[in-house]
Structure formats: C-alpha cells, structure tokens
N, C-alpha and C positions, 0 to 999 in steps of 0.2 A: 504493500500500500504506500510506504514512504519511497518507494524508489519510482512509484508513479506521478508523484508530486512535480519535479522539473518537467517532464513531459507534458503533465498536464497545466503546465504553466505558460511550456512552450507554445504548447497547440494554443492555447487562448490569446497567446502575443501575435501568433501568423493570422488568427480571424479580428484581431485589433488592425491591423496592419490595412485586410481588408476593406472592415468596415469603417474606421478611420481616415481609408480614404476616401472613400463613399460620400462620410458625412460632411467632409474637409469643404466640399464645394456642393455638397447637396442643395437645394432650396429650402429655403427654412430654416435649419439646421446651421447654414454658415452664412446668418448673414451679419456684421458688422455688431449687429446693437444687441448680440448675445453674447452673453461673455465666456472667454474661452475654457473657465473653468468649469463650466455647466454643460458645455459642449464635450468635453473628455470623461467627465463624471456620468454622462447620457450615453456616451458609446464604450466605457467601461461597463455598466449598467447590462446593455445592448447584447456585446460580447459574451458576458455570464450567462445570459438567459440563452441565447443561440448556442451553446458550447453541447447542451443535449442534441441540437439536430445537425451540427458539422462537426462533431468529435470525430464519426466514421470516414469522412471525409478529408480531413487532416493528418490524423494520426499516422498512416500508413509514409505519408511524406516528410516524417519529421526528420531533423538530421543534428547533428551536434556538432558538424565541421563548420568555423569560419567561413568559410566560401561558399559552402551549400547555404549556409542559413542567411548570408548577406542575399543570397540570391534569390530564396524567398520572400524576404522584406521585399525585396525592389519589385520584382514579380506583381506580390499580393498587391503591395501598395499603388501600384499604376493601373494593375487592375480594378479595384475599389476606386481610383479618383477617377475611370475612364466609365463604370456605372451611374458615378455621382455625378459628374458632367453631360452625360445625356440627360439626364433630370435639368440640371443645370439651366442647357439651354434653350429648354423650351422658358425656361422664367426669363432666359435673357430675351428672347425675342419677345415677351409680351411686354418688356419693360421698354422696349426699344419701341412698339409699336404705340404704345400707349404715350411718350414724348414725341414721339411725329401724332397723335392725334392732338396732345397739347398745340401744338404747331400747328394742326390745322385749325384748330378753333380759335386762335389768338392768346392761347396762356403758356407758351413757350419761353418768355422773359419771366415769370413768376419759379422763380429756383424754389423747392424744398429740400427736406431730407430725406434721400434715400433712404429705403428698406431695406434692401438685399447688399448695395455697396456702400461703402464712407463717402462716395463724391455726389452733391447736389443732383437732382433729379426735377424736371420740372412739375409742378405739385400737384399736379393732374396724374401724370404719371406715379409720382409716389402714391398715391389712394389707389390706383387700378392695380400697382404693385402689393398693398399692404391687402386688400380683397383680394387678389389672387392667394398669397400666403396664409391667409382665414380660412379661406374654402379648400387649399392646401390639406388642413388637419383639419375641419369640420368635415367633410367629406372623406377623412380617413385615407386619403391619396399617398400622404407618404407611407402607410402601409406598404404599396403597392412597388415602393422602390426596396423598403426593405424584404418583400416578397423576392424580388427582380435580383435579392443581394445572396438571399438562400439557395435561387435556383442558379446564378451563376455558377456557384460551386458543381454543378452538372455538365454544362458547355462549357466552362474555365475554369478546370481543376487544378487542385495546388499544385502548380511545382510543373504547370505546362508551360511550354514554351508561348512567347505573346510574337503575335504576326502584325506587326506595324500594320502592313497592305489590309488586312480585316478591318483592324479597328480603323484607320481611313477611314474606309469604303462604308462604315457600319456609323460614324459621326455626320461623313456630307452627306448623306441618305435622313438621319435624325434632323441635322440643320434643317437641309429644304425641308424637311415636313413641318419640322417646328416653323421657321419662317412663310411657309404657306397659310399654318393658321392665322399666322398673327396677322399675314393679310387679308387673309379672310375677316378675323376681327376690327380690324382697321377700315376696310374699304367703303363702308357708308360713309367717313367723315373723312376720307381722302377726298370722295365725290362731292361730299359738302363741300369740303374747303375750294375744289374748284369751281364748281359752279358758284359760290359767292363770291369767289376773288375775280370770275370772269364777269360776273353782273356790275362788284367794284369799277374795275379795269372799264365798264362801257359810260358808266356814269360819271368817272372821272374827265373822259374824253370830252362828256354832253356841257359838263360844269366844269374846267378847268379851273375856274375862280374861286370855289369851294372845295375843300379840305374835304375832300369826300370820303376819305380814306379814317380820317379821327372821327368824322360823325358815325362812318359806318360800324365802325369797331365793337362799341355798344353791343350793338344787335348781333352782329358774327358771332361773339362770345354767346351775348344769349340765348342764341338760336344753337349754338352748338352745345352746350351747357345742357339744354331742354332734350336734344337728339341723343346723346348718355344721357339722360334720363328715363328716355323708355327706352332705349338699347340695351343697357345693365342685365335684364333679368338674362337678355339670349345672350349677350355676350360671353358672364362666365358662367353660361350651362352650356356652350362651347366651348370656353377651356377647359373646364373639371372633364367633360365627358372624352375631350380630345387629349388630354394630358393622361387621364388613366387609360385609354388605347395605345398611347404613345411607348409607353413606359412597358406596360404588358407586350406590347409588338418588339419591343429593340431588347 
C-alpha cells in the first residue's frame, strides 16, 4: 500500500498537467478577474475527483526516468491547453463579434472592462461577454468540456505521440466554425449599421450645412440598442446550443 503512494501521486500530477492545461485558457475558468489561487485549488479539486475514472488510463504509462516523465509533462500539458483552446475560441470570436456590433451601433469609443482579458473591451461587448460566461455555467456547458477532457484520454492517450498537422487541421476547422457563428450572430446589426450609415451618407449629401452625422447618432444608438433588445433571447440560444455542438463535435 505505501509503495503505491508515489505512483499514485504521480499518476495525479500527469492528469494535473492535463487538466491544468485545459483550465489555463478555458472560458470561464481563466479569465483575469479570478484569482489564481482559486483556479489551482479548483483543478487540484478536479484532478482528485477524476483520478477514479483515469487511474486505468494512466497508470500503465507511468515512468520514473527524467526524460520519460519531462516528456509526459510536455505531452499532457499541450494537450490539455490544445482542449482548452478550442473552448477558448469560440468565447474569442463572440467577444470579437460582439465589439464590431458595439461598432456598429455607435458605442465603440465607450471602453469597459473586460471579462475574459485584463485589456478594455468596448462595454457593449463586455455584457454580451459576461452573459455569455453566465449561461457558460447556468447551462452546465463547461461540463461539457470537462466531458471532452475524460474522453480525450481515448483518442489522446498518455504518453502518444502529438501530430502538429492534426491539431492544425483540427483548430482552423474549430476557428471557421467558431467564427461563422459569430457571424451568424452579428449579421443583423452588420446590416443595420449599413443600411443607416448608407441613409446617413444620402442625407449628409441633401444637407451638407447640417451636422447630420451628431444629430443622427442619437437615434443609430437607439435604434440599435432596441435591435439587442429583442435579439438577446435568439442570440445566446444560438450560442449555448452552438457552443455545446461545438465542443461535443471537436
């Protein structure tokens, strides 16, 4: 029993390794305004509790040589940050999509604080960011990557070799589909913002002597402001239901 103690120590540090990287850049989990000790205390946590269903998993790969076990670290851990980064960047692209909508409605010079980074975010963007992370864990979504982190252990078991060309081919495949949604979610108020920056653009020409563009502004905002407002409900019932396809798919 006490000569299984290091082993079973070990096997716990290669599924940290994992899921530590997972969490490193997950949504939710790594974003700025959590703090790092709550974040390591959560994926120690995590680790204990998974150790019943990847003990069989592990253990067979364990090794005690210097060079085998650096080589498990690097391994585990690129593969857990390359799990958590598909998650990842669907949250990027709906943060990305969400300040081009600020942009299109006129509240793109109104900076906030970002959710998920430390650097400003326009403050339209930061709420479609912070409802996205809500419905994240109301919706029990990050389940779903911790799901994606148990069954890796099946297609990426410890101690295989990583094929750069796969994981490629397996990211720009996530990207465009993550970025497809986001323009999917975006494109009503891409079409606003043109269509009212074209009707601006005809009135400025009619009234040249009129500041058409500060009178108009007003209304742009408000009219877009009103358009997320009843957009909101389909909005993120196309994210939740497209981020848990997403995550299950890849």
């Amino acid at each position: 029993m006490i000569a299984q103690i290091p082993d079973a120590v070990l096997a716990a540090f290669i599924a940290f390794c994992r899921i530590g990287g997972c969490f490193m850049v997950m949504p939710g989990f790594s974003s700025a305004r959590l703090p790092m000790r709550i974040r390591l205390l959560m994926v120690v946590a995590i680790v204990v509790a998974m150790m019943v269903l990847l003990w069989d998993q592990i253990a067979p790969h364990l090794t005690h040589e210097p060079a085998g076990l650096a080589r498990l670290i690097a391994t585990e851990t690129v593969t857990g940050g390359f799990i958590g980064l598909v998650a990842r960047m669907y949250m990027l692209a709906l943060s990305f999509i969400g300040t081009a909508i600020a942009m299109s409605i006129g509240l793109g010079g109104i900076a906030g604080a970002a959710i998920e980074d430390a650097e400003p975010q326009a403050a339209l963007g930061t709420l479609i960011s912070m409802f996205a992370v809500v419905l994240l864990f109301a919706l029990d979504l990050h389940h779903q990557v911790i799901r994606a982190l148990v069954a890796s252990y099946t297609f990426l078991p410890v101690d295989a070799p990583i094929y750069p060309a796969a994981l490629l081919d397996r990211f720009v495949g996530g990207l465009g589909d993550a970025f497809l949604v986001a323009l999917r979610l975006g494109s009503p108020f891409i079409a606003y913002a043109l269509v009212v920056n074209l009707m601006v653009g005809l009135l400025n020409k009619l009234t040249p002597q009129i500041p058409i563009y500060f009178v108009s502004l007003p209304f742009v905002i408000g009219g877009g402001l009103l358009l997320f407002y009843f957009a909101v409900p389909v909005f993120f019932s196309i994210f939740g239901q497209s981020f848990s396809d997403f995550v299950v798919a890849r």
